[in-house]
DOLUMVEX-616994 format. One record per atom (N, C-alpha, C): residue in one letter; x, y, z. Coordinates in steps of 0.1 Angstrom, whole numbers, padded with zeros to 4 digits, always signed. Example, Ala and Ser with C-alpha at 12.3 -4.5 7.8 and 13.67 -1.06 7.14 Angstrom:
<rs>
A+0132-0057+0078A+0123-0045+0078A+0132-0033+0078S+0128-0022+0071S+0137-0011+0071S+0129+0000+0079
</rs>
This chain:
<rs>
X-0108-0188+0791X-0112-0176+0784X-0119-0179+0771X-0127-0170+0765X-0132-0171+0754X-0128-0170+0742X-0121-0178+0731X-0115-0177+0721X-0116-0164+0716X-0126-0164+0712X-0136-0153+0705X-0126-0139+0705X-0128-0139+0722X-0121-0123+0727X-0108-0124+0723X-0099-0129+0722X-0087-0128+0721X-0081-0124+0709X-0091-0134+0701X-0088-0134+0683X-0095-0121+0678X-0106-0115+0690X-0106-0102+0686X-0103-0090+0688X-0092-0091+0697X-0082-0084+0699X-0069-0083+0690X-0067-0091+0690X-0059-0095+0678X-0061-0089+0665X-0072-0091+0662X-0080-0084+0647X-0077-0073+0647X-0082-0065+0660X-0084-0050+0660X-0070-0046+0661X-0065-0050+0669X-0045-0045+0668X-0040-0045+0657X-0044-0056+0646X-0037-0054+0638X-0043-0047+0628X-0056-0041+0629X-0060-0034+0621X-0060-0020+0620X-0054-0017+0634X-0048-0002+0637X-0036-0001+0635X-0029-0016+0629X-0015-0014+0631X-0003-0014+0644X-0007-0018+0651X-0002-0016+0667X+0004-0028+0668X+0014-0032+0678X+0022-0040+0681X+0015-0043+0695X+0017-0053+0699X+0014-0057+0715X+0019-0045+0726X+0031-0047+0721X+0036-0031+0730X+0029-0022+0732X+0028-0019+0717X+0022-0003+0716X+0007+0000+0726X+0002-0014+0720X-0015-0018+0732X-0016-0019+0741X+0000-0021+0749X+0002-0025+0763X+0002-0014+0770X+0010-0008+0763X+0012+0006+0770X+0003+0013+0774X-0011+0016+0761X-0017+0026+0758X-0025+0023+0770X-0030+0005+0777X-0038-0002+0784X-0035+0000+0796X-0019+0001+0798X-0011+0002+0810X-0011-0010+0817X-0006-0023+0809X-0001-0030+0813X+0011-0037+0806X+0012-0049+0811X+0028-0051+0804X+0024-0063+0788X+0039-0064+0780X+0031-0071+0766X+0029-0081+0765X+0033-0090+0774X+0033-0103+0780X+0017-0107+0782X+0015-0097+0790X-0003-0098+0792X-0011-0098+0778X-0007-0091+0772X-0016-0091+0760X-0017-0101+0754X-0002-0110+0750X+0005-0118+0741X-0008-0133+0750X-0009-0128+0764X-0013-0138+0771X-0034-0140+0766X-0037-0126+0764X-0044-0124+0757X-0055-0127+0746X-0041-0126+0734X-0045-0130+0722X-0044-0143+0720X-0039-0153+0732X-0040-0166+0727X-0045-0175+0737X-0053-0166+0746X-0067-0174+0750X-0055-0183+0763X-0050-0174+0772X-0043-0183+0784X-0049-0173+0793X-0055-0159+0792X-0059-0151+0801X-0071-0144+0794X-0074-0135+0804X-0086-0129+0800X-0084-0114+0806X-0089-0103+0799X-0085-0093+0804X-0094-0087+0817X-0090-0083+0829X-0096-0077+0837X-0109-0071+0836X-0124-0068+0838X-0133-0062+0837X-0127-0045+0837X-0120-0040+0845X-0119-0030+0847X-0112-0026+0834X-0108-0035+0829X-0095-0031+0815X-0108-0030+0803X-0118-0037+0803X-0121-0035+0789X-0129-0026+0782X-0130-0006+0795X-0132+0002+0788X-0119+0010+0779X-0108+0006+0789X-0091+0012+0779X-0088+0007+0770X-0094-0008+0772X-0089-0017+0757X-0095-0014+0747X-0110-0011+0749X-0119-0004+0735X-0116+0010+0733X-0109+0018+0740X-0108+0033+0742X-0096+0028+0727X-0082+0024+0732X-0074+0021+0729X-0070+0013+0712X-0087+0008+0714X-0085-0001+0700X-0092+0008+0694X-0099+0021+0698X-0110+0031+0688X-0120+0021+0684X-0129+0016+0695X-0142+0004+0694X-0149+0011+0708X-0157+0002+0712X-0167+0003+0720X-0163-0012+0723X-0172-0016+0739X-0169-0028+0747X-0181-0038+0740X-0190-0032+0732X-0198-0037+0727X-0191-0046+0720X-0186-0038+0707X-0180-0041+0691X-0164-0052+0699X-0158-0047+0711X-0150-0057+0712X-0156-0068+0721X-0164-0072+0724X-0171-0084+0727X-0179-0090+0716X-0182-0083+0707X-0188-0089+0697X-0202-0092+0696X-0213-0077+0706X-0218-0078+0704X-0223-0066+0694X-0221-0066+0687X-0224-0058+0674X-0237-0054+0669X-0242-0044+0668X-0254-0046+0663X-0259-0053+0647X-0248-0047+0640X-0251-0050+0627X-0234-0059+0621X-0236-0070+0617X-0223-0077+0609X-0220-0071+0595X-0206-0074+0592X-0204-0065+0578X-0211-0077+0570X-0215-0073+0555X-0219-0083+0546X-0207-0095+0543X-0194-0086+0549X-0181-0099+0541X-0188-0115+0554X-0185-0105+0564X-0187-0114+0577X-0195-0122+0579X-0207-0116+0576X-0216-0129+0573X-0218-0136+0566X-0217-0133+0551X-0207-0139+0540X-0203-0156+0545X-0192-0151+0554X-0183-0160+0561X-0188-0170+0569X-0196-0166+0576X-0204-0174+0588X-0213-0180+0582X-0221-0177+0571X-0233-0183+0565X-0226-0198+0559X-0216-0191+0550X-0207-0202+0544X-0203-0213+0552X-0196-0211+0562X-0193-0219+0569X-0203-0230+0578X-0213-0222+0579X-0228-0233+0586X-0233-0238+0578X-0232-0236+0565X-0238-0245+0554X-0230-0251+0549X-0216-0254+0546X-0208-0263+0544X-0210-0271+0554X-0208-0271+0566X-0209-0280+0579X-0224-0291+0577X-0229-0282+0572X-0241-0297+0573X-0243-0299+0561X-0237-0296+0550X-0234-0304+0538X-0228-0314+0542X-0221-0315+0547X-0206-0326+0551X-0223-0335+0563X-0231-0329+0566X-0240-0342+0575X-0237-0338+0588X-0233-0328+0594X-0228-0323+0603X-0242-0316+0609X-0254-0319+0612X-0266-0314+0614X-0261-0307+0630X-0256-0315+0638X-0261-0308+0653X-0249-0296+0655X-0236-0300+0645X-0225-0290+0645X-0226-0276+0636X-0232-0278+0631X-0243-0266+0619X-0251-0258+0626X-0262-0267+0635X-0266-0258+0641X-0265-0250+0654X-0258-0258+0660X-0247-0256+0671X-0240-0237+0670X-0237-0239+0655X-0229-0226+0650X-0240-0219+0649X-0248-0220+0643X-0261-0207+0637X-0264-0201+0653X-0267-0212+0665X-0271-0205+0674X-0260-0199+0680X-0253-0196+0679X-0239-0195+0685X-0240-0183+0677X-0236-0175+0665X-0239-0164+0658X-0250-0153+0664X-0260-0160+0662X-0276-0156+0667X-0275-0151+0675X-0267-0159+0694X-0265-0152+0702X-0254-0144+0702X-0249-0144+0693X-0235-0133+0695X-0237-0123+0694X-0246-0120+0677X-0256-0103+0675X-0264-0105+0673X-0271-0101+0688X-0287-0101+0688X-0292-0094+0683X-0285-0083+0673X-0294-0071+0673X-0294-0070+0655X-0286-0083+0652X-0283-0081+0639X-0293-0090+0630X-0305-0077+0620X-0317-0077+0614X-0307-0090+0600X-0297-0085+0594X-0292-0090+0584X-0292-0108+0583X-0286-0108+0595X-0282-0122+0605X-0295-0134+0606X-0303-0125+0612X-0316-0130+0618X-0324-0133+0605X-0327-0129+0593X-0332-0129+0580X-0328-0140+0573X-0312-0140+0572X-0306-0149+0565X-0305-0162+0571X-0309-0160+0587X-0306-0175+0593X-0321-0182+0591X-0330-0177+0586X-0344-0182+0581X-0336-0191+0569X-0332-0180+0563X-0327-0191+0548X-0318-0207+0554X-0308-0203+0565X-0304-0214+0566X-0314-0226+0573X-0320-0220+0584X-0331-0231+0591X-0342-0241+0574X-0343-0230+0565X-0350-0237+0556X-0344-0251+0546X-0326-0244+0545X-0319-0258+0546X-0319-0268+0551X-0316-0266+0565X-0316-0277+0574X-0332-0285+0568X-0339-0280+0570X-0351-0287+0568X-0354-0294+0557X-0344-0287+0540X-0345-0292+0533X-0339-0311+0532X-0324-0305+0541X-0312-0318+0537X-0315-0323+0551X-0320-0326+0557X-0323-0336+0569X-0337-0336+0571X-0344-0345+0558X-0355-0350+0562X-0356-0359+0570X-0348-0364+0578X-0354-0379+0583X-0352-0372+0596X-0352-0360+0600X-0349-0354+0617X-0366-0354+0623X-0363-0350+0631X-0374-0358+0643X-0386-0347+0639X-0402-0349+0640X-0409-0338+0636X-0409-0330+0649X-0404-0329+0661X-0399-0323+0673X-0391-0315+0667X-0377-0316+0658X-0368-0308+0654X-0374-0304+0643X-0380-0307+0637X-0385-0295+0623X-0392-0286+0632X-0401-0288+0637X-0410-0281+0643X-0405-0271+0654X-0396-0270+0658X-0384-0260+0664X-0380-0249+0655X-0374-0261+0643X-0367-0253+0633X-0380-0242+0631X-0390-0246+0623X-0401-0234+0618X-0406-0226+0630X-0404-0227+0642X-0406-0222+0654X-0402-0208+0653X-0388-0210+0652X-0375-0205+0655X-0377-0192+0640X-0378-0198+0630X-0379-0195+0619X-0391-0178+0618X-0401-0185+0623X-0410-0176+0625X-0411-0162+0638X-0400-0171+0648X-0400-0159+0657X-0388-0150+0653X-0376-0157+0645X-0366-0147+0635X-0373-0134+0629X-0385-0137+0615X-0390-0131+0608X-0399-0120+0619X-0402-0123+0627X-0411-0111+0637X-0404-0104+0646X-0392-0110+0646X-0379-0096+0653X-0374-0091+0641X-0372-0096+0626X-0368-0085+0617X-0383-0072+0617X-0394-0081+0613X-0405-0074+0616X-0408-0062+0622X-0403-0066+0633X-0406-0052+0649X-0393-0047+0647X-0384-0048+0639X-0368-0041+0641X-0375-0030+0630X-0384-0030+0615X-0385-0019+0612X-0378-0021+0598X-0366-0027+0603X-0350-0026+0591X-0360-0025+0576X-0356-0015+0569X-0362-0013+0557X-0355-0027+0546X-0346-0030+0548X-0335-0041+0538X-0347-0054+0538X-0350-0060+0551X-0354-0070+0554X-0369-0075+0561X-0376-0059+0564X-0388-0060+0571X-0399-0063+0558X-0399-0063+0546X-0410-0064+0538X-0407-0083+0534X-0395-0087+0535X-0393-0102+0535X-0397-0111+0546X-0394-0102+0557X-0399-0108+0570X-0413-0108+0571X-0424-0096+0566X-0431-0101+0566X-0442-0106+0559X-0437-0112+0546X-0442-0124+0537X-0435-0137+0543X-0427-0137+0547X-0424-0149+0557X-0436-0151+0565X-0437-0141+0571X-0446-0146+0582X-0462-0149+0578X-0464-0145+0566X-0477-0148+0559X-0479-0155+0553X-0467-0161+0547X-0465-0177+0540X-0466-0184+0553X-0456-0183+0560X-0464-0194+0579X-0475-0192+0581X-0485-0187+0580X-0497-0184+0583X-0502-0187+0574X-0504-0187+0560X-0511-0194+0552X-0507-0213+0550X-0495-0214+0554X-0492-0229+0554X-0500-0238+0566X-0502-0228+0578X-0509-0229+0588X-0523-0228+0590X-0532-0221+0577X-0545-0219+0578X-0548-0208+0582X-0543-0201+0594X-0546-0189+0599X-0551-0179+0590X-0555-0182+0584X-0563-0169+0574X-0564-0157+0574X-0565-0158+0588X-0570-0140+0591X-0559-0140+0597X-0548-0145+0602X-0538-0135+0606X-0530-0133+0594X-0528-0140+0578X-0525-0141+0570X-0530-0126+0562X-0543-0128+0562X-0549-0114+0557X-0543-0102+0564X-0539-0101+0575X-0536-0090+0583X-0522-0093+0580X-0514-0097+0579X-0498-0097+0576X-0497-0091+0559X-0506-0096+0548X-0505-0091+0539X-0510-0079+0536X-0518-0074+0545X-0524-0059+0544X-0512-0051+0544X-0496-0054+0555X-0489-0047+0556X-0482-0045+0547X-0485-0052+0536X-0472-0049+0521X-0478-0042+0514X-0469-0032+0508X-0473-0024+0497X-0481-0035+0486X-0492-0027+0481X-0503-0034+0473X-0496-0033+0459X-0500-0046+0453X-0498-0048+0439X-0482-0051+0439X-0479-0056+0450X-0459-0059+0445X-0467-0079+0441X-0453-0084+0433X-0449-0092+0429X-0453-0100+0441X-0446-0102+0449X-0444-0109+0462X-0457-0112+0469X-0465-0096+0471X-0477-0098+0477X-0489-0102+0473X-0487-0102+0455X-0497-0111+0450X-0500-0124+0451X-0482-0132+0451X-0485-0146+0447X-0491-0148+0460X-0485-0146+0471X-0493-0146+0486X-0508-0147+0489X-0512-0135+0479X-0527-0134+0480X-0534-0147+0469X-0530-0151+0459X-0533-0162+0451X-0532-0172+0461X-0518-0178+0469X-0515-0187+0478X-0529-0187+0481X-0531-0176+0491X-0546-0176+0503X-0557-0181+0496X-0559-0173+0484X-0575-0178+0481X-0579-0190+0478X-0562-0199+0475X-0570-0208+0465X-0565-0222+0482X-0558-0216+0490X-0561-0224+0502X-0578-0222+0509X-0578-0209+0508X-0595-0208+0511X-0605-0213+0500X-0601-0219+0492X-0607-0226+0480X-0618-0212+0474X-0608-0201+0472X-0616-0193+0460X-0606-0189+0450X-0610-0200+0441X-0600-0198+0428X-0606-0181+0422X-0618-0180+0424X-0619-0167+0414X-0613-0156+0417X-0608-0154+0431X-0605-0143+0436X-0584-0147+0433X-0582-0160+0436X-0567-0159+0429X-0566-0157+0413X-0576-0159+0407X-0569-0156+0391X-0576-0140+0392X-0584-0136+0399X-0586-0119+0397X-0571-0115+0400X-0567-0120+0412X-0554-0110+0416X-0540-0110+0407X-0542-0128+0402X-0531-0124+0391X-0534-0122+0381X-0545-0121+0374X-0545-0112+0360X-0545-0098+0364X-0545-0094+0376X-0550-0081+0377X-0533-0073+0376X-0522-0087+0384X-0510-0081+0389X-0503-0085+0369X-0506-0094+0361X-0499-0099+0354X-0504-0085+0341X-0518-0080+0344X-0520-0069+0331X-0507-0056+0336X-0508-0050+0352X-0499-0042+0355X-0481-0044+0345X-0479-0061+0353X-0467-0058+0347X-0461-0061+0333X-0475-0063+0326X-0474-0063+0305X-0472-0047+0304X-0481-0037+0312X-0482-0028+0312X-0467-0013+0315X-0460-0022+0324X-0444-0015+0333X-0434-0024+0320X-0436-0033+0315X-0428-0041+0306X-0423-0028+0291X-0437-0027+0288X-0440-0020+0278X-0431-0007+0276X-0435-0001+0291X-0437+0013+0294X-0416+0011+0293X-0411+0004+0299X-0398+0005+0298X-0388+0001+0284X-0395-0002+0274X-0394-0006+0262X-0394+0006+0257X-0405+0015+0255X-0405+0029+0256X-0395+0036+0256X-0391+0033+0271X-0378+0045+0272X-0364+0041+0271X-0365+0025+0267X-0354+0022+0258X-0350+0032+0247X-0360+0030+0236X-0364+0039+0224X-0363+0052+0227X-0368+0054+0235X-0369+0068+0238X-0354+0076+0243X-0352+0072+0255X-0345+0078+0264X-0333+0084+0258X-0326+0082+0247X-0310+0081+0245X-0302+0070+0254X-0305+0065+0257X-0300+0050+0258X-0293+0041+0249X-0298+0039+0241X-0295+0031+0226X-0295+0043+0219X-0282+0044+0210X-0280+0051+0197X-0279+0044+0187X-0277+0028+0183X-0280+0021+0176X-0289+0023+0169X-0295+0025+0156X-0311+0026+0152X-0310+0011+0145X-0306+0002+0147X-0305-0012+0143X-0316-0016+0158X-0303-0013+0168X-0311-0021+0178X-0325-0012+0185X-0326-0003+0179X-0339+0006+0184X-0350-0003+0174X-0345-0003+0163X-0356-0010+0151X-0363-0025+0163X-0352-0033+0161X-0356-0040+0170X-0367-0047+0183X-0358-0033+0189X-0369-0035+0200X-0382-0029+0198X-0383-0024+0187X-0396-0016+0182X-0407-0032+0179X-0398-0039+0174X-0404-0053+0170X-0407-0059+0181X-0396-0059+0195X-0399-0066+0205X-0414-0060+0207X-0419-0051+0214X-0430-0044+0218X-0437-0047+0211X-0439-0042+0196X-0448-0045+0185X-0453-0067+0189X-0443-0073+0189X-0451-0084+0193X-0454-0088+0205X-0449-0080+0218X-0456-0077+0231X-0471-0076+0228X-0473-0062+0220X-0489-0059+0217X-0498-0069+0211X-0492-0080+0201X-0497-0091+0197X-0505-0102+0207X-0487-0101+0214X-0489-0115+0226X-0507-0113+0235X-0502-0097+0244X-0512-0097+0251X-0525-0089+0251X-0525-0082+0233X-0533-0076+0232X-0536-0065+0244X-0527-0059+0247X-0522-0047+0254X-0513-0037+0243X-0517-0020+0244X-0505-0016+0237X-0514-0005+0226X-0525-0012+0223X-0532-0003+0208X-0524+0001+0198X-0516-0007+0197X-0513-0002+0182X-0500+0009+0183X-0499+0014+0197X-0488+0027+0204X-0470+0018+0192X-0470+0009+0191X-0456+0008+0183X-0451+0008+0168X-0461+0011+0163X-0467+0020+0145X-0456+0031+0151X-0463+0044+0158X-0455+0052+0162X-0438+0052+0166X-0437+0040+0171X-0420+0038+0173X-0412+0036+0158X-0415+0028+0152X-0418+0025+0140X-0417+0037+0130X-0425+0042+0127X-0422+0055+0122X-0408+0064+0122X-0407+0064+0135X-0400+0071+0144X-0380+0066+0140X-0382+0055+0142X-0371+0043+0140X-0365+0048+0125X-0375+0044+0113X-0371+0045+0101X-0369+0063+0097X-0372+0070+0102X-0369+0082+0102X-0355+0084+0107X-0353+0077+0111X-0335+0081+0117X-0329+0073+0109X-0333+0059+0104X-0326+0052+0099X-0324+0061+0079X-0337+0069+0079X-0340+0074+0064X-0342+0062+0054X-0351+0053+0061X-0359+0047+0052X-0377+0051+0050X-0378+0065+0041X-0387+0070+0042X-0400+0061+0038X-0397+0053+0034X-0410+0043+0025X-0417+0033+0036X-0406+0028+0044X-0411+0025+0054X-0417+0032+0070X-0415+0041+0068X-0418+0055+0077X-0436+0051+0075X-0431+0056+0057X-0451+0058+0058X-0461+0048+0053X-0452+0035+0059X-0466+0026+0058X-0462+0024+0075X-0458+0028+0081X-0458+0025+0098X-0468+0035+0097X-0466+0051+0091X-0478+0058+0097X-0492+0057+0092X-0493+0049+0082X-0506+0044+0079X-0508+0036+0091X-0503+0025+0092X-0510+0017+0101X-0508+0022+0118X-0501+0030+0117X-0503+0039+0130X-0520+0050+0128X-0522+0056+0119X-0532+0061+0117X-0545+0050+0120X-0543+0040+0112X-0555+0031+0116X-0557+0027+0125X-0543+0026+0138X-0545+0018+0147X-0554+0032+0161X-0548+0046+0158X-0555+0057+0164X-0566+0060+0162X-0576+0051+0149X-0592+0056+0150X-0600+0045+0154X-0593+0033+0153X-0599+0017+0157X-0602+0019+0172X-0611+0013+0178X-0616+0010+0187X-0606+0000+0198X-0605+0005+0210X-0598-0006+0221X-0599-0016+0220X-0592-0031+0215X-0587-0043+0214X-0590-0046+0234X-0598-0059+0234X-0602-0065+0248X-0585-0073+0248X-0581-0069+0262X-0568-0074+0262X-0568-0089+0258X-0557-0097+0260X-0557-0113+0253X-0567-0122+0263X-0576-0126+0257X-0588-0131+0270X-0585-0143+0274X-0571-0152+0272X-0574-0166+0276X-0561-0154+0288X-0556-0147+0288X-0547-0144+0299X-0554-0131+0310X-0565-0124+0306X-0566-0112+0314X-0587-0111+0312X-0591-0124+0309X-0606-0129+0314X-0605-0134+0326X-0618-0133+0332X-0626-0119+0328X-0625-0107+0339X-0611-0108+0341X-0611-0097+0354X-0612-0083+0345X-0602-0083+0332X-0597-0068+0325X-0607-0068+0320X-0611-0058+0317X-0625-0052+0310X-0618-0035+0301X-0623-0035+0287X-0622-0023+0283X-0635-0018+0279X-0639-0007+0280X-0651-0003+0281X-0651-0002+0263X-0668-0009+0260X-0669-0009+0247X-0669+0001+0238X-0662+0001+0228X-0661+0019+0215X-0656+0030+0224X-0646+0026+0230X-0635+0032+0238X-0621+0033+0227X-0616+0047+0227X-0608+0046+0213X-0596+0043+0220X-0585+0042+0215X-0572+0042+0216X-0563+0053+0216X-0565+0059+0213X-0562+0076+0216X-0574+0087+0217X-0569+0099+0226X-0575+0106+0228X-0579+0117+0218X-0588+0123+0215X-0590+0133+0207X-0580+0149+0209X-0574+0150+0212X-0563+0159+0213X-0551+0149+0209X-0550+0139+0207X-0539+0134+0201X-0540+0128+0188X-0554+0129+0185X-0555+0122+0170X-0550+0140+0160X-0561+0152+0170X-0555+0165+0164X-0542+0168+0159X-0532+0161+0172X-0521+0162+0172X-0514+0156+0160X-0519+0145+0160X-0516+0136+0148X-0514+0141+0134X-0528+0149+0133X-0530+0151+0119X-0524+0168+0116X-0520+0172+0123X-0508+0181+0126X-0498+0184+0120X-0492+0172+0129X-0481+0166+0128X-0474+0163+0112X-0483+0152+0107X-0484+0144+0097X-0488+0160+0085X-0492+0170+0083X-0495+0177+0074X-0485+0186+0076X-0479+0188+0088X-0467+0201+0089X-0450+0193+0085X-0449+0184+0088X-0440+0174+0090X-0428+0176+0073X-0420+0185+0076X-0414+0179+0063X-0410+0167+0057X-0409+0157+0069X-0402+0143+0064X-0412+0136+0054X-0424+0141+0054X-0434+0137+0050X-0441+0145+0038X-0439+0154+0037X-0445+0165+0027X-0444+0160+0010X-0431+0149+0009X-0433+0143-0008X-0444+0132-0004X-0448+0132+0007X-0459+0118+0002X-0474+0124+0004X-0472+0138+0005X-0490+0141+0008X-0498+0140-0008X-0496+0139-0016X-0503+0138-0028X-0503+0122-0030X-0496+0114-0023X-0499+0096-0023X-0515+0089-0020X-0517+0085-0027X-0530+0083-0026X-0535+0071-0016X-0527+0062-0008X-0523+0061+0006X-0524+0066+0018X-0520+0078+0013X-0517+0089+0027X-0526+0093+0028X-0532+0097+0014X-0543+0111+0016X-0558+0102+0021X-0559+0089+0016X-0570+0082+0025X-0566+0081+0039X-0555+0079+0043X-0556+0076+0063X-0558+0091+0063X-0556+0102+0061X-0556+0115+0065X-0573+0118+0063X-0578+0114+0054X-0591+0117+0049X-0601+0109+0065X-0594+0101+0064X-0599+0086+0075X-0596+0096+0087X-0585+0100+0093X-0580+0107+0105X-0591+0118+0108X-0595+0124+0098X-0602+0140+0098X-0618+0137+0104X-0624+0124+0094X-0636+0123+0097X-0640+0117+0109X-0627+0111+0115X-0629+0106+0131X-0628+0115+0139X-0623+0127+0138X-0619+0136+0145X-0633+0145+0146X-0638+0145+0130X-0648+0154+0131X-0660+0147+0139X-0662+0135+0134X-0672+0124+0145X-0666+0126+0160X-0659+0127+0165X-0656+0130+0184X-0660+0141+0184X-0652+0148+0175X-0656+0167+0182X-0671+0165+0184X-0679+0164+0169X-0696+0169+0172X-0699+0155+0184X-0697+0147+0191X-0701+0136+0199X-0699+0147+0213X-0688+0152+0212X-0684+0157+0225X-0693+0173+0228X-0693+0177+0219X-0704+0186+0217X-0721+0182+0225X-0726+0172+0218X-0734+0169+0225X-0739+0165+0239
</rs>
């Protein structure tokens, strides 16, 4: 008999709580049978093993073990255990086990994903195995990744298939490479480096540094934007550590010359809570300057020459400079400094920009 069965019968009994008896009964046979059972000297009748699943509240599936999906502990357990085994140098007993899992649940996407990771072991810690057996292994590997693939499984089908495009680009296949990476959502992390991989195996460097400056401006851009709603959100009630991260961003904008000047405004914003008014209004000076200055070319040794900003393109919009000067004239926190002769030049500066767009837009 099959170890397997018995020890999972065993499981399930005692996971309902039941005594041999109680299972004997429900089965309608005697407890002796069972006892004979659970320790692998018998095997239960075919005819018995829709009562026995009735009886354990399972299916003949789940008590055979063929399961569609393993719990994460379980696998957990099995993964663990195949990769201790060939730590110890145990190569044909390691793999012996993986295929042994593999056929146990064929249906299981989790299983099938993660046993890529193990085959990639094996390959790592038994270099000296035959290139017959690597070449199985990546066999195996790749027809894993195209049954997660075709299963759909949302968890595992976007890893499976950059798997299968990294095989295909390690392989040359270009075009089936191109066609595997078509299927990933555009602009992820993952599918960029992929697309860099390809070009610069197709030996076009220009088109891998377009894709990552193109993917590297996006994520200065999402970096930013979440620094923001640090500050923003109610998140942090600290105005110590809001100050802060006002600095973080502020030299984000430095680094990659991305940002226009948008963290003057935080700044402002920061010492207003903290009521260090002095500092408030030289943030809003240099926030004013930074809203009539012209777009800064992002940092060109990192985002040349793919990023382009269109030349005497301002940094805010003209309904936001209005806003600005609004703001800054109605604003009580600010009202002892409008006679500063400081202020009243960026305000004088803010007006005549504003007045230069309006008549521009006019025309």
């Amino acid at each position: 008999m099959d170890m397997d069965l018995g020890t999972r019968i065993s499981e399930l009994r005692r996971e309902k709580g039941m005594t041999q008896e109680q299972l004997a009964k429900l089965v309608g046979i005697s407890a002796p049978a069972v006892s004979k059972w659970e320790t692998g000297s018998s095997c239960p009748d075919i005819a018995l093993l829709c009562p026995l699943a009735r009886a354990l509240d399972t299916n003949v599936d789940t008590l055979l073990q063929f399961e569609e999906e393993l719990s994460q502990e379980r696998l957990d357990e099995y993964l663990n255990e195949i990769l201790e085994k060939a730590r110890t140098g145990n190569r044909e007993e390691a793999e012996a086990m993986l295929q042994k899992q593999l056929h146990t649940y064929p249906s299981s996407s989790a299983l099938k994903y993660n046993a890529t990771t193990v085959l990639n072991f094996f390959l790592m810690i038994f270099p000296m195995e035959s290139p017959e057996k690597k070449k199985a292994w990546q066999m195996q590997k790749k027809q894993l990744f195209e049954e997660v693939r075709i299963s759909g499984n949302p968890q595992y089908w976007q890893g499976a298939v950059s798997g299968l495009a990294a095989a295909a680009i390690q392989e040359e296949d270009f075009e089936e490479a191109e066609l595997l990476l078509k299927e990933l959502p555009e602009n992820s992390t993952e599918s960029t480096l992929l697309w860099m991989q390809l070009y610069l195996k197709k030996k076009e460097p220009e088109k891998a540094l377009e894709v990552t400056q193109h993917r590297l401006y996006v994520l200065v851009r999402q970096m930013l934007m979440c620094l923001t709603t640090l500050m923003n959100g109610g998140m942090i009630t600290d105005n110590e550590k809001v100050l802060e991260i006002c600095g973080v961003y502020h030299r984000l904008e430095e680094i990659f010359g991305v940002g226009g000047g948008v963290s003057e405004g935080f700044f402002v914003e920061a010492y207003r809570r903290m009521d260090r008014p002095e500092d408030a209004l030289k943030s809003l000076i240099k926030m004013v300057e930074a809203s009539i200055s012209p777009m800064q070319e992002p940092n060109p040794l990192l985002f040349s020459p793919t990023i382009h900003i269109e030349e005497g393109q301002s940094v805010t919009t003209l309904e936001m400079k209005q806003m600005l000067l609004n703001s800054i004239l109605t604003d009580d926190f600010f009202a002892g400094f409008l006679e500063r002769e400081e202020l009243q030049e960026a305000i004088e500066k803010l007006k005549q920009d504003i007045r230069k767009e309006s008549a521009g837009a006019k025309e």
